[in-house]
C-alpha positions in Angstrom: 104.1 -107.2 114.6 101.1 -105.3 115.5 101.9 -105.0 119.2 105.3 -103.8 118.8 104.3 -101.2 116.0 101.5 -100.4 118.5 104.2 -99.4 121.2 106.2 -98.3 118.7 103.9 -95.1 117.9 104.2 -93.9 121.5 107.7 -95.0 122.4 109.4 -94.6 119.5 112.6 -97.1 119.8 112.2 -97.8 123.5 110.1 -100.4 122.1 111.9 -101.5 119.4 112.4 -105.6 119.0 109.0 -106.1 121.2 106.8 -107.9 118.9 107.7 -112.0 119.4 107.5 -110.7 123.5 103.7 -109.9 123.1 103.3 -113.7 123.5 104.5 -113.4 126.8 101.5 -112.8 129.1 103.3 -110.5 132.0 105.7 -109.2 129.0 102.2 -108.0 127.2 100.7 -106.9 130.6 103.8 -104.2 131.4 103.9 -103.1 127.7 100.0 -102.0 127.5 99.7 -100.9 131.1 102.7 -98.7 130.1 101.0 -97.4 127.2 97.6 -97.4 128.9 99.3 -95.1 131.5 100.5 -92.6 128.6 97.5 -92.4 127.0 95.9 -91.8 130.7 98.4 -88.7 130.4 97.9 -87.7 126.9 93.9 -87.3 128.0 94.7 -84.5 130.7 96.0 -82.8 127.5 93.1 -82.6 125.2 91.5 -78.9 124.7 88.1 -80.4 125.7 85.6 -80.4 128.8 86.6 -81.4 132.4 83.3 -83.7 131.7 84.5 -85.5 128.6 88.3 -85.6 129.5 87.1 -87.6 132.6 84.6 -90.1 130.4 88.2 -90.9 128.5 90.1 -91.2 131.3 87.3 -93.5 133.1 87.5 -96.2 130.2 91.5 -96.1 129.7 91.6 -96.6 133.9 88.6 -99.6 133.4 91.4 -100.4 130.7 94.3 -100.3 133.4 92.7 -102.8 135.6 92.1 -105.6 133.3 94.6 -108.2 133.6 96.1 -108.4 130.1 97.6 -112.2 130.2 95.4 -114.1 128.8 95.6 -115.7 125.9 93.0 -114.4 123.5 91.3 -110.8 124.4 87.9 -110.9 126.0 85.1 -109.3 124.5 84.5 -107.0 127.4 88.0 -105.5 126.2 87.0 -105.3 122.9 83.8 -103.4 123.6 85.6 -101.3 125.9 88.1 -100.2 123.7 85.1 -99.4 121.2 83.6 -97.1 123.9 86.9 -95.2 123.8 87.0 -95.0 120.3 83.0 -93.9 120.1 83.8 -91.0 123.2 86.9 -89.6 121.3 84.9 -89.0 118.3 82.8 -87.6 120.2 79.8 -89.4 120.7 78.1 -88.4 124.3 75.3 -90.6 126.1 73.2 -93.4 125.1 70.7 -91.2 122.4 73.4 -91.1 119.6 74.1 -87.4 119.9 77.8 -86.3 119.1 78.2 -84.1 121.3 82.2 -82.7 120.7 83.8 -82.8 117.4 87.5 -83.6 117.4 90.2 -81.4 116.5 93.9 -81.8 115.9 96.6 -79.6 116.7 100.1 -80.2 114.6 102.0 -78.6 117.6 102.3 -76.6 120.5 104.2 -73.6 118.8 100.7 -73.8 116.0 98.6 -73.2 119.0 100.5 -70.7 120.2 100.9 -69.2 116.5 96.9 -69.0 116.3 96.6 -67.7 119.1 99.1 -64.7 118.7 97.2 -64.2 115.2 94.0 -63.8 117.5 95.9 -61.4 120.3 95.7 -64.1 122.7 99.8 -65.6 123.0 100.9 -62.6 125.9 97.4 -64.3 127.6 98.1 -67.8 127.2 101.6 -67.2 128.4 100.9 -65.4 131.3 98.2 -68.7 132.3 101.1 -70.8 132.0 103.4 -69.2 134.2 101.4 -68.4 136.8 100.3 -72.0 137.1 103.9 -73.1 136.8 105.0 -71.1 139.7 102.2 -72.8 141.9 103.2 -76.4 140.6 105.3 -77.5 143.5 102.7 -76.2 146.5 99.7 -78.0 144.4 101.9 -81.5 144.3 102.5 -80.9 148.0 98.8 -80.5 148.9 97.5 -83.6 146.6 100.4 -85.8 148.3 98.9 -84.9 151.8 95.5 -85.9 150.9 96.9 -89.4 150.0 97.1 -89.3 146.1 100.1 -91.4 144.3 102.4 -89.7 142.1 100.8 -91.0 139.1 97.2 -89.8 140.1 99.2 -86.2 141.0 100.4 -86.8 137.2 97.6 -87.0 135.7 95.5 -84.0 138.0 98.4 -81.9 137.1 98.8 -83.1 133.2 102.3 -83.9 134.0 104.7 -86.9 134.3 105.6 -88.7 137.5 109.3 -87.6 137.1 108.2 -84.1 137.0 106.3 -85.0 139.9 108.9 -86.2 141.9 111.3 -83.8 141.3 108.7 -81.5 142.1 108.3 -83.1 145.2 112.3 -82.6 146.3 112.3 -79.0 145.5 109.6 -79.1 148.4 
């Protein structure tokens, strides 16, 4: 029950009806490298440094690469997944300093709203479409220095669909 109200929390009812699958080794293995892959996503959007959205991203990819099939978790996956737990809250180093202090935004429109009260929205706006109207030349550039769609996903804090249909209006 776990696994599927696990999935369930990022994929709403796409992964409804999972939970007597997670027995399934290579079932289990395409559910969490599906949500590892999100979260791998979700990372490129936290308001953070380059330096610590990179630390995150390094253990969810270590995550990625495990095989996921066996029967019982190892502890390197358990200690792993306590790493990512210690860097989001934070934590920075080996010295116990914490470094960042998290912060939750309810939405985009709250940033934006914050951000007006401060004079800020015409600016933020303005960043966002100039980067949009570059998107498509950037994709193009990443995809002839060898990089899969995914790894152009997550440099440009996007999906691979957007990706690829980026990629045909080229």
């Amino acid at each position: 029950m776990q696994f599927e109200f696990c999935m369930r929390r990022v994929f709403g009812d796409d992964a409804r009806h999972i939970a007597s699958s997670c027995l399934d080794g290579n079932y289990r293995r395409e559910w969490v490298k599906k949500l590892l892959k999100q979260l791998i996503r979700d990372v490129q959007d936290l308001d953070t440094t380059q330096e610590h959205r990179q630390h995150v991203s390094c253990f969810l990819e270590g995550m990625l690469k495990e095989s996921w099939t066996g029967e019982e978790a190892s502890w390197r996956i358990v200690f792993d997944l306590f790493l990512l737990l210690v860097e989001l809250m934070g934590y920075c180093g080996v010295r116990g300093e914490r470094t960042y202090t998290p912060m939750y935004w309810q939405s985009l429109e709250t940033h934006l709203d914050i951000g007006n009260a401060r004079g800020k929205c015409e600016e933020l706006q303005r960043e966002f479409f100039s980067a949009a109207k570059h998107r498509a030349e950037v994709v193009k550039f990443l995809k002839d220095k060898g990089l899969t769609d995914f790894e152009v996903a997550m440099t440009l804090k996007t999906s691979e669909h957007e990706v690829k249909k980026l990629k045909k209006g080229i």
